[in-house]
N, CA, C and O of each residue as an XYZ file, in Angstrom:
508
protein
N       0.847     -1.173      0.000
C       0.000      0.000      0.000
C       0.895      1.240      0.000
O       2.004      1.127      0.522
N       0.508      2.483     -0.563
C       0.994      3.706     -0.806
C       0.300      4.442     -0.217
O      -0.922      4.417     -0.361
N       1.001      5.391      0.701
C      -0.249      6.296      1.665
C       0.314      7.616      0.866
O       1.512      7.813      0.661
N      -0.705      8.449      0.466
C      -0.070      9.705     -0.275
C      -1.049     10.952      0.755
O      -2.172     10.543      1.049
N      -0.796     11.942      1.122
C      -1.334     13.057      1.553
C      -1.235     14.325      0.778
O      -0.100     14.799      0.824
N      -2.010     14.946      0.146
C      -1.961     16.004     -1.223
C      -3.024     17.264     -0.572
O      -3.986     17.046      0.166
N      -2.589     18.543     -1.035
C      -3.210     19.709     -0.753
C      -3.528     20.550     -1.654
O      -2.612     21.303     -1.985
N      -4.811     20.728     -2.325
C      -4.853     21.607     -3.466
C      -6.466     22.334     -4.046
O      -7.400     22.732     -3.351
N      -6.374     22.317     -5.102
C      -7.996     22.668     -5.314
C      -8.616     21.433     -6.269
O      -8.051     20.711     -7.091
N      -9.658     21.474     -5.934
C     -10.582     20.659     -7.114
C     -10.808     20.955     -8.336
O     -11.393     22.032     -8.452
N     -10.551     20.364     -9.415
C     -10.606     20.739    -10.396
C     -12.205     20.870    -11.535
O     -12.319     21.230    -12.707
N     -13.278     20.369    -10.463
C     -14.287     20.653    -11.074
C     -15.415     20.319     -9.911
O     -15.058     20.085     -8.757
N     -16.494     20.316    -10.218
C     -17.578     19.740     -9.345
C     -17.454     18.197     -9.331
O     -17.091     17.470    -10.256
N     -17.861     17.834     -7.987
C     -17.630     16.544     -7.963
C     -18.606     15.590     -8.621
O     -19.528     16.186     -9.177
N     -18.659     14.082     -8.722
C     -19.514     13.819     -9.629
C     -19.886     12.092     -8.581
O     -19.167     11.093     -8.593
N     -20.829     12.224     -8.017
C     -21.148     11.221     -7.255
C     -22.431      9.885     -8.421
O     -23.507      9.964     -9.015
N     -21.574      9.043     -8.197
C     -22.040      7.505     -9.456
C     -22.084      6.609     -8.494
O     -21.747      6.807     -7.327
N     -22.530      5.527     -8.990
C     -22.762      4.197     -8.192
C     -22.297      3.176     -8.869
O     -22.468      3.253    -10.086
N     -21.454      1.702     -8.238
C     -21.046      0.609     -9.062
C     -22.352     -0.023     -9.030
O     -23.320      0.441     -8.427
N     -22.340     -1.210     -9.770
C     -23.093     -2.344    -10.252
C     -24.170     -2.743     -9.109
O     -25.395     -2.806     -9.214
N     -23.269     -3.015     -7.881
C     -23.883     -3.207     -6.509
C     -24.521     -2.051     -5.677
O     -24.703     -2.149     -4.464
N     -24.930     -0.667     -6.598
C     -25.126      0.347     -5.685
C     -24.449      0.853     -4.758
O     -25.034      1.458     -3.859
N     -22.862      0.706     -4.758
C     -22.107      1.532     -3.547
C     -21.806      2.733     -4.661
O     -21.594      2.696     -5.873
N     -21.901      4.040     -3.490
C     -21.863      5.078     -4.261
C     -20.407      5.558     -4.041
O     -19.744      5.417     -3.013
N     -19.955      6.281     -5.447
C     -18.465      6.386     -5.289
C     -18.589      7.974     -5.847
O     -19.333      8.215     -6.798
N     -17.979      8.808     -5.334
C     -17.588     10.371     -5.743
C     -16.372      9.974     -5.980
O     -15.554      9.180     -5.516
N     -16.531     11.265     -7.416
C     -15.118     11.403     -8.222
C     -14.861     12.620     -7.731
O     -15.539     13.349     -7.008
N     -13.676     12.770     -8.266
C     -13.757     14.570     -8.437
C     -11.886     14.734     -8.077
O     -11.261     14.066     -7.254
N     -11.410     15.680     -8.866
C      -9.849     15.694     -9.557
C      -8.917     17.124     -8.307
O      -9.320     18.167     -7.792
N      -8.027     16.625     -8.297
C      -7.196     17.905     -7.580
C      -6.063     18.438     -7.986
O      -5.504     17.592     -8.684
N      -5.410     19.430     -7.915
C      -4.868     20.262     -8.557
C      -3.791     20.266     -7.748
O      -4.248     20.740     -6.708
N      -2.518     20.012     -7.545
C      -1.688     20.438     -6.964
C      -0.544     21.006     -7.583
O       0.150     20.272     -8.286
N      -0.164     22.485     -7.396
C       1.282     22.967     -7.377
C       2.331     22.403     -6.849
O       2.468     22.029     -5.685
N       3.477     22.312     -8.188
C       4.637     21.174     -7.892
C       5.869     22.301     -8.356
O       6.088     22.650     -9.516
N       6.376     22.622     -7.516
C       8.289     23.484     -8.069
C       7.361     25.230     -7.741
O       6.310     25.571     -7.199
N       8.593     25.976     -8.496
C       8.437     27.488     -8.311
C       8.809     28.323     -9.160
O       9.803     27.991     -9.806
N       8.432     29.136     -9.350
C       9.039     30.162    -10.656
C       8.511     29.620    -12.030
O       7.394     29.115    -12.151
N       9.420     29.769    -13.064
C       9.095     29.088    -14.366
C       9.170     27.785    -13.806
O       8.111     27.259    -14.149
N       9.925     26.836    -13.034
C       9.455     25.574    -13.135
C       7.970     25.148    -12.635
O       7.583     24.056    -13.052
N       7.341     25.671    -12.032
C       6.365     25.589    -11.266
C       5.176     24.799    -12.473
O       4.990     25.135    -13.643
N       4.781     24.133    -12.014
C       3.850     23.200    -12.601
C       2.514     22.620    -11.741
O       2.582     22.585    -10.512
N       1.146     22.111    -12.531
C       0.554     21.830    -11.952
C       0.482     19.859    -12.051
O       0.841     19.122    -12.970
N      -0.108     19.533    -10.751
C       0.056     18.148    -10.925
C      -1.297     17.175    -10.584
O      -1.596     17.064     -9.395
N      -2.019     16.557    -11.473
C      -3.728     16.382    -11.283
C      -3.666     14.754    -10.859
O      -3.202     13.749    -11.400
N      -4.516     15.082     -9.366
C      -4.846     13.624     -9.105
C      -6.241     13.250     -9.249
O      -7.089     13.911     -8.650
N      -6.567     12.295     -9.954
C      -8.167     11.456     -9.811
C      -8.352     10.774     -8.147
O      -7.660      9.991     -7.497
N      -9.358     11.347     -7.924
C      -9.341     10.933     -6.755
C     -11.221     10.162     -6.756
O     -12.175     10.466     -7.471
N     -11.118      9.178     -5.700
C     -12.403      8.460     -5.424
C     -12.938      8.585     -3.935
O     -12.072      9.297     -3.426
N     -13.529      8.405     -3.304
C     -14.268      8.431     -2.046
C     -15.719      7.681     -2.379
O     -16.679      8.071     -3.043
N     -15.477      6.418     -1.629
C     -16.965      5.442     -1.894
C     -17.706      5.654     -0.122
O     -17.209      6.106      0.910
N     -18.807      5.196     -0.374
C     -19.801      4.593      0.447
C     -20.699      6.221      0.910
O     -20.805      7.173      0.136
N     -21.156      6.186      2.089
C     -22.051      7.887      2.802
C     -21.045      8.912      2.558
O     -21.343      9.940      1.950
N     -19.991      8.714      2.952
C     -19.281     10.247      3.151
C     -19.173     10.453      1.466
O     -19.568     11.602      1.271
N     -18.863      9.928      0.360
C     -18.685     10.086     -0.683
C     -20.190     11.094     -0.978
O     -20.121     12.167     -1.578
N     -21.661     10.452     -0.375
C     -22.884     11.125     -0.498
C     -23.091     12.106      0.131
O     -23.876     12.999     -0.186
N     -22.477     12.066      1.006
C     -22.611     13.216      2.128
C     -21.741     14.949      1.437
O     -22.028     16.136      1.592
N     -20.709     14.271      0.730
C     -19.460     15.367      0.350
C     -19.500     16.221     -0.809
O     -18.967     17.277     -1.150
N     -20.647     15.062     -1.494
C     -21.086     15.979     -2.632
C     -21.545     17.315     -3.409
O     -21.346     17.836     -4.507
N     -22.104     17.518     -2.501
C     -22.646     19.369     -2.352
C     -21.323     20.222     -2.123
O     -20.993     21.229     -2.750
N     -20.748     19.700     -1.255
C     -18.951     20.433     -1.077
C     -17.990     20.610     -1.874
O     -17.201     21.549     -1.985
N     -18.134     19.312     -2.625
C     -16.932     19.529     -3.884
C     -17.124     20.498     -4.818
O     -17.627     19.838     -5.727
N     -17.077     21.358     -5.117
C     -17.304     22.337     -5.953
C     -15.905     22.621     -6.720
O     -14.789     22.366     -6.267
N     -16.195     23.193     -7.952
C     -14.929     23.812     -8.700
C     -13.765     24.529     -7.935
O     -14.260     25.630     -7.693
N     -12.419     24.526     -7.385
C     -11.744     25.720     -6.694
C     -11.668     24.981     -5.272
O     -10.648     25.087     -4.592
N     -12.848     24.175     -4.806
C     -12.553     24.266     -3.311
C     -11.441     23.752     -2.604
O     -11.157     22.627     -3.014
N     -10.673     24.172     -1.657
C      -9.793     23.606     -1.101
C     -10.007     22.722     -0.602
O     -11.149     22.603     -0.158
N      -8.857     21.426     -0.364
C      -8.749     20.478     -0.018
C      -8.000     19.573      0.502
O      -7.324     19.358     -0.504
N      -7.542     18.804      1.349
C      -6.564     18.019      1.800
C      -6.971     16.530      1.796
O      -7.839     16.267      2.629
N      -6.503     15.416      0.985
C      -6.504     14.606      1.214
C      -5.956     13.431      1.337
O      -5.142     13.074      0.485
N      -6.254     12.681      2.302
C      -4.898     11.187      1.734
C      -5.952     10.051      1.766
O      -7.147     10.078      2.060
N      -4.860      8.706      1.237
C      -5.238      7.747      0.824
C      -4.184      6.954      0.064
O      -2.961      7.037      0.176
N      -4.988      6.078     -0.825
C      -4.249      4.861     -1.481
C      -3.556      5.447     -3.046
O      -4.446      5.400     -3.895
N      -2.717      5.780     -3.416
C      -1.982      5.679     -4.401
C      -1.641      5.070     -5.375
O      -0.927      4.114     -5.073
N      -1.869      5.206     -6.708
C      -1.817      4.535     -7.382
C      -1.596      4.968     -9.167
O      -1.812      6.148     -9.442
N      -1.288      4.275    -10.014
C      -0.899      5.155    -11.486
C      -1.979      3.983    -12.139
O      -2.350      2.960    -11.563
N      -2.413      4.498    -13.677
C      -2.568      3.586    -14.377
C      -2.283      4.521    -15.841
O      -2.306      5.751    -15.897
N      -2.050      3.706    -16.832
C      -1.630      4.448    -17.990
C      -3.084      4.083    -19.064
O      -3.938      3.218    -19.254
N      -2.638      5.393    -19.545
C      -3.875      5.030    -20.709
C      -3.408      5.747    -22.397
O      -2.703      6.756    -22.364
N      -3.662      5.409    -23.236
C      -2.854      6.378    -24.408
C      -1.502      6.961    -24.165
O      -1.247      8.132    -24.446
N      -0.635      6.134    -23.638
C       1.012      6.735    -23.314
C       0.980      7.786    -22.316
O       1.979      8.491    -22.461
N       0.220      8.197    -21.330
C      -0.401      8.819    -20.500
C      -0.610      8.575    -19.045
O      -1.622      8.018    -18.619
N       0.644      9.123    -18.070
C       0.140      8.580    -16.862
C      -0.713      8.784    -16.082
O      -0.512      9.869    -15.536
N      -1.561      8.314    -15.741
C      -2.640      9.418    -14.806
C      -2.453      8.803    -12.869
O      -2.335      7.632    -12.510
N      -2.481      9.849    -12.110
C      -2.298      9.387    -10.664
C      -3.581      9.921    -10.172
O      -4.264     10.936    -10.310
N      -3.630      8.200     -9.203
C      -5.193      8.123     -8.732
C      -5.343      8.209     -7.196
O      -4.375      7.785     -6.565
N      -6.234      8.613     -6.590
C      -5.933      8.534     -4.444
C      -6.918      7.700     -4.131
O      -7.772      8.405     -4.670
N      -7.607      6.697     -3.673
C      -8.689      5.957     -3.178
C      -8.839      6.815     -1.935
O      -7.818      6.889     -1.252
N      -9.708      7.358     -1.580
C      -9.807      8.473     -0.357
C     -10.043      7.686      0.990
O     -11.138      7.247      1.341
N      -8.990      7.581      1.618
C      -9.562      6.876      2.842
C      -9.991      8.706      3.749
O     -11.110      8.605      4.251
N      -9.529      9.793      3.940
C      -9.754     11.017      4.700
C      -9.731     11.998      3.767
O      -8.915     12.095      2.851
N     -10.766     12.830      4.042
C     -10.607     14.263      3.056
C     -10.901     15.217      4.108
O     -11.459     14.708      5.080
N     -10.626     16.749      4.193
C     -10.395     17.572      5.237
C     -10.820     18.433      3.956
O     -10.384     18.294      2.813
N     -11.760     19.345      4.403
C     -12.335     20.491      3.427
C     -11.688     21.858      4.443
O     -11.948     22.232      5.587
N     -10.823     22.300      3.475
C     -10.245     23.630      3.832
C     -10.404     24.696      3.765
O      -9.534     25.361      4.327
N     -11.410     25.387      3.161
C     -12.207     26.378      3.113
C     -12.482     26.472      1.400
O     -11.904     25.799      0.547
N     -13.504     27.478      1.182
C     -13.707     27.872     -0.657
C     -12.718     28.622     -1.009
O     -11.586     28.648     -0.525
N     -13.430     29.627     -2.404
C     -12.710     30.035     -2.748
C     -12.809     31.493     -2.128
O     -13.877     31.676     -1.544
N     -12.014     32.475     -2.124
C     -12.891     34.040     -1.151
C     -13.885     34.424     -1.924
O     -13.763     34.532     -3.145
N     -14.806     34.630     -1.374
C     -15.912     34.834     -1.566
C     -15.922     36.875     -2.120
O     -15.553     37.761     -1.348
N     -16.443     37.141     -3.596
C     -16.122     38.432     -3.992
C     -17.121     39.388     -2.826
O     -16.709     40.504     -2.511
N     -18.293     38.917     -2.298
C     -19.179     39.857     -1.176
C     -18.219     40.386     -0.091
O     -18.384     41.511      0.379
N     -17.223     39.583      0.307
C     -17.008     39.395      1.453
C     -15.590     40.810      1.831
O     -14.519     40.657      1.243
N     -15.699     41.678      2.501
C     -14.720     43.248      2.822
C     -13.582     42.541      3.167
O     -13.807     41.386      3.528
N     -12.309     42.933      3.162
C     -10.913     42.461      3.257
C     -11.036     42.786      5.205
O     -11.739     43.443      5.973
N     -10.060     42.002      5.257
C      -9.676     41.867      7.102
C     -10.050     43.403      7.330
O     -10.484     43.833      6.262
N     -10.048     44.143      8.064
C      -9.909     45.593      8.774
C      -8.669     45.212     10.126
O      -9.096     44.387     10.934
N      -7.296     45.718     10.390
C      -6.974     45.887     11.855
C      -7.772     46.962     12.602
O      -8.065     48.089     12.202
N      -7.980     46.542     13.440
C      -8.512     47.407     14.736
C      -7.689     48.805     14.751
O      -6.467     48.664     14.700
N      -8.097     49.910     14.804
C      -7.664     51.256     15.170
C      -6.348     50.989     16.777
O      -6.458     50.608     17.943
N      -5.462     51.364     16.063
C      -4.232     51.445     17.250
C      -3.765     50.206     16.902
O      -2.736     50.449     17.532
N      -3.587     49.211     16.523
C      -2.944     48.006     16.449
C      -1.737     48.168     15.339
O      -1.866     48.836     14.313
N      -0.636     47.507     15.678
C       0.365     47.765     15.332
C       0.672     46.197     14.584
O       0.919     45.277     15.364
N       0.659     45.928     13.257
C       0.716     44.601     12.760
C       0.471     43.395     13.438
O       1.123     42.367     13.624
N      -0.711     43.820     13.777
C      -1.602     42.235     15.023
C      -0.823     42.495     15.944
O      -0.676     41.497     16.650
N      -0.212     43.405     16.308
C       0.286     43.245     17.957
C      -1.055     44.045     18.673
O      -1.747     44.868     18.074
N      -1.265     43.596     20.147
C      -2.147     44.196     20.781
C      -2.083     45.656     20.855
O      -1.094     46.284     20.477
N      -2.965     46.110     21.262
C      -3.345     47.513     21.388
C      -2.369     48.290     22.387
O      -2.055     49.410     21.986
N      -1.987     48.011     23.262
C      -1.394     48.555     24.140
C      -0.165     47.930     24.182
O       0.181     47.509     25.285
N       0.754     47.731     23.025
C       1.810     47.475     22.448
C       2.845     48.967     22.159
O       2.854     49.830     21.281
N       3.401     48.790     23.011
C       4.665     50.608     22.701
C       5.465     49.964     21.686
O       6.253     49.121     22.115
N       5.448     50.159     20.465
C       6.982     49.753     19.618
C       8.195     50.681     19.776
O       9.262     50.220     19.371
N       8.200     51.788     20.247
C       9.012     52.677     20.624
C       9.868     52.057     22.621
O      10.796     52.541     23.269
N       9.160     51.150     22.833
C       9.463     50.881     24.294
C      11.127     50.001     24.120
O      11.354     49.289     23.142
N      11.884     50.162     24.945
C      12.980     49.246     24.714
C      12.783     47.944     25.001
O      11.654     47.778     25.464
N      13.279     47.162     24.936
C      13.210     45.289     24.946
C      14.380     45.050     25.836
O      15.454     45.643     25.738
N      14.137     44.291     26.563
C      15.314     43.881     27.693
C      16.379     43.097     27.607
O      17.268     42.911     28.438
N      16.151     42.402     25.964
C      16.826     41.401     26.036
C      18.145     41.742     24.692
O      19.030     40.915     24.472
């Protein structure tokens, strides 16, 4: 077994199907950033999640949403083409995408880069 743990966005809405026997399996793809600068690349995993939570998660997966998940690892090739797959044993929903309604942070009047209010930056340090 291959335990892989990956952090990224979804690459579309998720798409909840059922096998032969009626266990229900959600699909749905993730996006992860791999390197930096010009090398920087993106890297797409197929990912699965069967049985309730797969039904339950569905409404959540949305295009963009963040995500963390691990599980079982695995490649299969198709047309000279590798594709990497996660069998979801845990998924951790990390928040959306920012929401355009929503006003940027505000600091509090007198606060000095999140330091508390009654913070002297002018005070000397003892150490």
């Amino acid at each position: 077994m291959k335990t892989i743990v990956i952090a990224g966005r979804t690459g579309k809405d998720a798409e909840l199907r059922h096998t032969q026997d009626g266990t229900a399996v959600l699909q749905f793809s993730v996006a992860v950033d791999d390197g930096y600068g010009d090398r920087k690349k993106t890297l797409w995993f197929d990912c699965s999640l069967f049985g309730k939570r797969g039904q339950s998660l569905e409404s959540h997966l949305r295009k963009g949403s963040q995500v963390t998940v691990s599980g079982d690892f695995s490649t299969r090739e198709h047309d000279g083409k590798t594709y990497m797959q996660v069998r979801v044993n845990d998924l951790t929903l990390q928040g959306g995408k920012p929401s355009e309604d929503r006003a940027p942070r505000q600091e509090p009047e007198g606060s000095y880069g999140g330091a508390p209010a009654d913070f002297d930056a002018d005070a000397e340090i003892p150490f």
